[in-house]
N, C-alpha and C positions, 0 to 999 in steps of 0.2 A: 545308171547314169550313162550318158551320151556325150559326144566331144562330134564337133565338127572339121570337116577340111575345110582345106581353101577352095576350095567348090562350092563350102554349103552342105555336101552330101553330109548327114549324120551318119556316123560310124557308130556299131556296138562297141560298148567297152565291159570286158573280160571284169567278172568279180573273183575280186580274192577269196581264195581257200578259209573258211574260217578252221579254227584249230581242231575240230572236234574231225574232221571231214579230212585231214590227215593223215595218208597210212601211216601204221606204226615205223618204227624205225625198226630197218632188219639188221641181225647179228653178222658181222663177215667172218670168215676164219681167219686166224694172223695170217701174216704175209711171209713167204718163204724166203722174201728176200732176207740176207741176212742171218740165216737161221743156221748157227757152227754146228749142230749136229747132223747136216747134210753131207752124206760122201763126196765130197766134192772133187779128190783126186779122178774118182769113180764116171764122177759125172762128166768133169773135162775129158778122160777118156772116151770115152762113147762120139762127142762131140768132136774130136779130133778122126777118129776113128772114120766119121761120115765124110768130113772132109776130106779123108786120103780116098774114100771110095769113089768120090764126084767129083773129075775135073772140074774147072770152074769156080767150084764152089769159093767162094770168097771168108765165110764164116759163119758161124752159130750163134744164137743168142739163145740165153734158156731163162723165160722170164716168170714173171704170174699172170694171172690173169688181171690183176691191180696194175698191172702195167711197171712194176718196179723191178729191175735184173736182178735176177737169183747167178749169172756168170756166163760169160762169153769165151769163144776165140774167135773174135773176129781181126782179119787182116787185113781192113782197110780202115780209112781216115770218120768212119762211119762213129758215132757215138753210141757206144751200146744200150744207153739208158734209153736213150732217144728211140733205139731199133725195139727193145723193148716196150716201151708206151705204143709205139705203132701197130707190135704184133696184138698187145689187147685191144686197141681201137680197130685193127682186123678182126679181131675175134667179137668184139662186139656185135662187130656189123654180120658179119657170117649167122652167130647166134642169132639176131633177129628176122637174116630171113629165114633160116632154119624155123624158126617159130612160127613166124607169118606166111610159112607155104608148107606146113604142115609138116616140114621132110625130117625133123629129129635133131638130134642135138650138132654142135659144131664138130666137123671134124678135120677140117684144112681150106684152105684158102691161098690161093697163085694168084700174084699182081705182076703180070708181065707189063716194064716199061720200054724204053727204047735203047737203053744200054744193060739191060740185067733182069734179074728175076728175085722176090720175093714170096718165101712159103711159107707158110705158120700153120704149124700142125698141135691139135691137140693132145696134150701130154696126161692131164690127169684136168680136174674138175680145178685145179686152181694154178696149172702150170702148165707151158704153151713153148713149143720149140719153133724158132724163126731159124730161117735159113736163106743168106744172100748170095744170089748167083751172076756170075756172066750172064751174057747174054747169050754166049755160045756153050753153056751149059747144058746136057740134055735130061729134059725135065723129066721123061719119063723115068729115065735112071733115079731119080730123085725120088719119084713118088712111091719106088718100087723100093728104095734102102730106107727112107727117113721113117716111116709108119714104123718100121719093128725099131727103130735107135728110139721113139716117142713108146714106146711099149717098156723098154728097158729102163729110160728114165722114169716113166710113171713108179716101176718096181722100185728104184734108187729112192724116189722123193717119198713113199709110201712110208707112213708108221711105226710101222713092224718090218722095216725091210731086214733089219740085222740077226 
């Protein structure tokens, strides 16, 4: 079936999916957020830890990849959940150009704006370390401590870490 503008021009119109034509539904893993047998004392350590390493640094978010906060120290007026859902909507978008240009899975992502700097770094296959900075923070210092504090968390949030 066909719909016109206000031109006249006929326009195609898109047929719905019938249900057979559906991918399946896929299984997610539960969400870490939430989850009390997480070290958590453990894990705010680490994240404190970075921030005494990187002036600047303003704070930590340690979310999932769902986008929901597994804990924060962040030090400003910023809402953690909200820093959260950004760094998976960062990571989404990282993963699909990782995909579509062939280069491999997600492993960090810098959004420099005009007062600051945001980095989300991969922790594990369902947890994502964000990192907000000044503007006068230096990034390199950053790229160079956060990767191994995103290696040590992946150890904390891992199964068998105990």
């Amino acid at each position: 079936m066909s719909t016109a503008d206000s031109t006249g021009t006929v326009l195609p119109r898109r047929a719905a999916r019938q249900p057979d034509e559906l991918p399946p539904p896929r299984s997610f893993p539960p969400s870490l957020a939430g989850d009390p047998s997480l070290p958590y004392a453990a894990i705010r350590q680490e994240l404190a830890d970075l921030r005494l390493q990187i002036p600047g640094l303003l704070g930590c978010v340690l979310g999932g990849v769902d986008g929901l906060l597994i804990t924060h120290n962040l030090q400003t007026d910023v809402d953690p959940d909200d820093l959260a859902a950004l760094a998976a909507t960062t990571y989404g978008l990282g993963r699909q150009v990782g995909l579509r240009l062939g280069q491999g899975g997600f492993q960090q992502s810098t959004v420099r704006n005009e007062d600051g700097y945001l980095s989300v770094y991969a922790v594990s296959a369902r947890a994502l370390l964000a990192v907000v900075g000044q503007d006068s923070i230096n990034v390199a210092r950053l790229h160079l401590h956060a990767p191994p504090v995103a290696q040590r968390l992946a150890v904390l949030l891992s199964p068998g870490r105990l």
